[in-house]
C-alpha positions as CSV (number, residue, x, y, z in Angstrom):
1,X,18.2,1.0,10.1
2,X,19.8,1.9,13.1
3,X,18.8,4.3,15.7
4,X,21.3,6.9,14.7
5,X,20.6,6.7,11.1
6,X,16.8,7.6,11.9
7,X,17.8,10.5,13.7
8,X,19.8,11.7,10.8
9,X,17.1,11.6,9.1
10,X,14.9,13.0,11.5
11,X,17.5,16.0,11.8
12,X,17.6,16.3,7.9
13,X,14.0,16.2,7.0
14,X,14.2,19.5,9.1
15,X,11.4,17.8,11.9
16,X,12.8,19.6,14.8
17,X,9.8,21.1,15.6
18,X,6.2,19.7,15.6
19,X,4.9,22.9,13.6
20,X,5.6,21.6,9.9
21,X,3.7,22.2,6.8
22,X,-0.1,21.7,7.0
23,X,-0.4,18.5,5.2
24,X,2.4,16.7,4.3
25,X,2.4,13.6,1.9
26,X,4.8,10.8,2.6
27,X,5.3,7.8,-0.3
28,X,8.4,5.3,-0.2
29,X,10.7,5.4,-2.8
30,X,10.4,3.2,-5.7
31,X,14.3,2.0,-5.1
32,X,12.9,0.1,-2.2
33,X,9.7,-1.3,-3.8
34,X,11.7,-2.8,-6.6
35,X,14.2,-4.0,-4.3
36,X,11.8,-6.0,-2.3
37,X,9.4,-7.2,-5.2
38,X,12.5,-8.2,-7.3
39,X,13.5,-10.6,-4.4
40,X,10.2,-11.9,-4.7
41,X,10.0,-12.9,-8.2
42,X,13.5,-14.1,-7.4
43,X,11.7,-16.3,-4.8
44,X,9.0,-17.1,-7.3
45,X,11.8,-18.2,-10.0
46,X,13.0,-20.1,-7.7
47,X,10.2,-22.6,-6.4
48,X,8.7,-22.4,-9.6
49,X,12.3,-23.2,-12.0
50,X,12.5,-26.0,-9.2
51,X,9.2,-27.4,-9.9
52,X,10.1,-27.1,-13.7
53,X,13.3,-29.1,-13.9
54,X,12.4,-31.7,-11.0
55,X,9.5,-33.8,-10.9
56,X,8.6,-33.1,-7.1
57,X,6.1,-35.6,-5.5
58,X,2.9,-34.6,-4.0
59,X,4.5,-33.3,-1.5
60,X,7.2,-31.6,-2.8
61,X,4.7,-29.5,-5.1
62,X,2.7,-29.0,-2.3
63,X,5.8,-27.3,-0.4
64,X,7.1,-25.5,-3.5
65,X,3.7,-24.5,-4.5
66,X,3.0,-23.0,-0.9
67,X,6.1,-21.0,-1.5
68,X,5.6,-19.4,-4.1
69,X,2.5,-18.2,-3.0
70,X,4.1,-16.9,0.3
71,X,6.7,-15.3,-2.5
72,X,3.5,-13.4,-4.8
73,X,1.7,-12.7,-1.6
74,X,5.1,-10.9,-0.2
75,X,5.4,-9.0,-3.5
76,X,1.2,-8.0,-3.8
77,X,1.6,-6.5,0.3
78,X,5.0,-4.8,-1.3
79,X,3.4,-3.1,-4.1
80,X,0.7,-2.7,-1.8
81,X,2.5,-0.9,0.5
82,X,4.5,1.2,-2.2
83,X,1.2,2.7,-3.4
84,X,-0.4,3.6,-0.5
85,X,0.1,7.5,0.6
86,X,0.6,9.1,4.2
87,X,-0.6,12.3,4.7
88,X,-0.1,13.9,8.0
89,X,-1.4,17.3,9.0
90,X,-2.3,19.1,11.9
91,X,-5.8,17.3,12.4
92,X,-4.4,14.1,12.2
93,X,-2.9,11.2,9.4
94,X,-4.1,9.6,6.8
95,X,-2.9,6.2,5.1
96,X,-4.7,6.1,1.6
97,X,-4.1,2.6,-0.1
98,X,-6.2,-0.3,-1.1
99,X,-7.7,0.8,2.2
100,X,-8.4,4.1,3.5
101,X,-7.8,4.7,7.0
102,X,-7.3,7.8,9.2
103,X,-6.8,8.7,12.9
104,X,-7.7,11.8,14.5
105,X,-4.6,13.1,16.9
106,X,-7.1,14.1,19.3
107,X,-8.8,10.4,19.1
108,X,-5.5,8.7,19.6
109,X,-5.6,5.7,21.5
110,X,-2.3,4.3,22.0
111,X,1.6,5.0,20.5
112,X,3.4,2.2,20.3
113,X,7.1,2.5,19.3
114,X,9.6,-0.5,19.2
115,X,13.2,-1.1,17.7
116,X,13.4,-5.1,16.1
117,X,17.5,-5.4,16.2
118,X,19.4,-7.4,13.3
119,X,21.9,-8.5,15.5
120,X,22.8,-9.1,19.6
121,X,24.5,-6.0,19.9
122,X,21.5,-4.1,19.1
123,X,22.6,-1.9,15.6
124,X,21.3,-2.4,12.3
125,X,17.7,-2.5,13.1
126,X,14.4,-0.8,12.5
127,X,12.0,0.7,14.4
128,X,7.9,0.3,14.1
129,X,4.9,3.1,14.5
130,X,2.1,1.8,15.4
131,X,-1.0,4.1,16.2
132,X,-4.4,3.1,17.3
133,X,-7.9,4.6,18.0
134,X,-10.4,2.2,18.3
135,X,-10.9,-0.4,15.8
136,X,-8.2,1.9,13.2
137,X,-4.6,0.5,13.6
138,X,-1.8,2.4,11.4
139,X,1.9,1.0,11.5
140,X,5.2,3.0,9.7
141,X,8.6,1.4,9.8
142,X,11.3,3.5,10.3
143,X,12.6,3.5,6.8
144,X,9.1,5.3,5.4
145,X,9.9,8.6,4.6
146,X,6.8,9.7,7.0
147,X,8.3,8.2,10.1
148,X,9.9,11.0,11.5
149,X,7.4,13.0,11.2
150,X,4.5,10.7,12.3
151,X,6.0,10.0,15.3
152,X,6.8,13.4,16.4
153,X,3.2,14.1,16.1
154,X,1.7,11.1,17.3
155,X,3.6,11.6,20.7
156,X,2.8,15.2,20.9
157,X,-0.4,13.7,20.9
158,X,-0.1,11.3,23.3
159,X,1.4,13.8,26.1
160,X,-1.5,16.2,25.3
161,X,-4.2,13.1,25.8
162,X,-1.8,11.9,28.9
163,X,-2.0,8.8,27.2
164,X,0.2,5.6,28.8
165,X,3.4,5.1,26.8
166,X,5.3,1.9,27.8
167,X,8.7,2.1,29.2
168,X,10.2,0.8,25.7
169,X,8.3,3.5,23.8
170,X,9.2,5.7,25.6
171,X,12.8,4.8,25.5
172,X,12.6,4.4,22.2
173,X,11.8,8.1,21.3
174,X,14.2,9.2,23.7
175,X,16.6,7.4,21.3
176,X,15.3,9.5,18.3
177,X,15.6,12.4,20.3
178,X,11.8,13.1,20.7
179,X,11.3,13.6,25.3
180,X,8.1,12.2,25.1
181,X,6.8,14.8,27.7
182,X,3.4,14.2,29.9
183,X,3.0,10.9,28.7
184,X,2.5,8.6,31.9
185,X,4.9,5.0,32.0
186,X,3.2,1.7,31.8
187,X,4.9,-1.5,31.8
């Protein structure tokens, strides 16, 4: 996604200000969830019809075997993913999953934000969350419906702690149109 399609969505999910809704729960939409685990049953298909109409050596099960478990393991994270629920709210946000895991705004630790580009020229790309306080570590890619959101709050939060936001974070929000005010520059 590039940068301008996730503030389009940032301006449309009506974000603009850091005082939303009290608690606001965030799930992907199916759409991408099928997408993703129908490519890897695809991949699964594939190794496996492979193994079915060839009669692979040791080591050629052992490769198409290791594959397909890199395939289920893909879609297990996927669905995963899917069913796991972010709540954000004014104490702080909550990821609630085959895992529980919450962070505290005012026990932030550090706000990471980077853009991974699809190609040289820097469009069609995503960007990554990732919040941490203590041993808790919480990541949102930019195509998660609570993205926006998240990281309007989580750097609110940082500025109020005067926590250190690295240059690229920092450039990074500025791109979403989020001034990343208080927060001191590390490199």
């Amino acid at each position: 996604m590039a940068v301008s399609e996730v503030n389009t969505r940032l301006a449309a999910s009506g974000q603009a200000g850091l005082r939303a809704r009290r608690d606001q729960s965030f799930r992907p939409p199916a759409a991408t969830a099928f997408t993703a685990i129908g490519r890897a049953l695809a991949g699964i298909a594939l190794t496996g019809g492979l193994a079915a109409i060839t009669t692979p050596g040791p080591w050629g099960a052992a490769i198409l075997g290791g594959m397909a478990v890199l395939f289920a393991a893909y879609a297990a994270r996927t669905l995963a993913r899917h069913m796991a629920v972010i709540t954000i709210s004014d104490d702080g946000i909550t990821v609630a999953g085959l895992v529980r895991r919450h962070i505290r705004w005012s026990e932030l630790g550090s706000v990471s934000l980077r853009y991974f580009s699809t190609r040289r020229d820097g469009e069609n790309g995503w960007m990554d969350l990732v919040l941490r306080s203590g041993t808790t570590r919480l990541a949102i890619e930019s195509e998660h419906p609570a993205f926006a959101p998240a990281a309007r709050h989580a750097l609110s939060a940082a500025a109020r702690a005067r926590l250190a936001l690295s240059a690229a974070t920092m450039a990074n929000a500025r791109a979403l149109g989020i001034e990343p005010d208080g927060g001191r520059s590390r490199p």
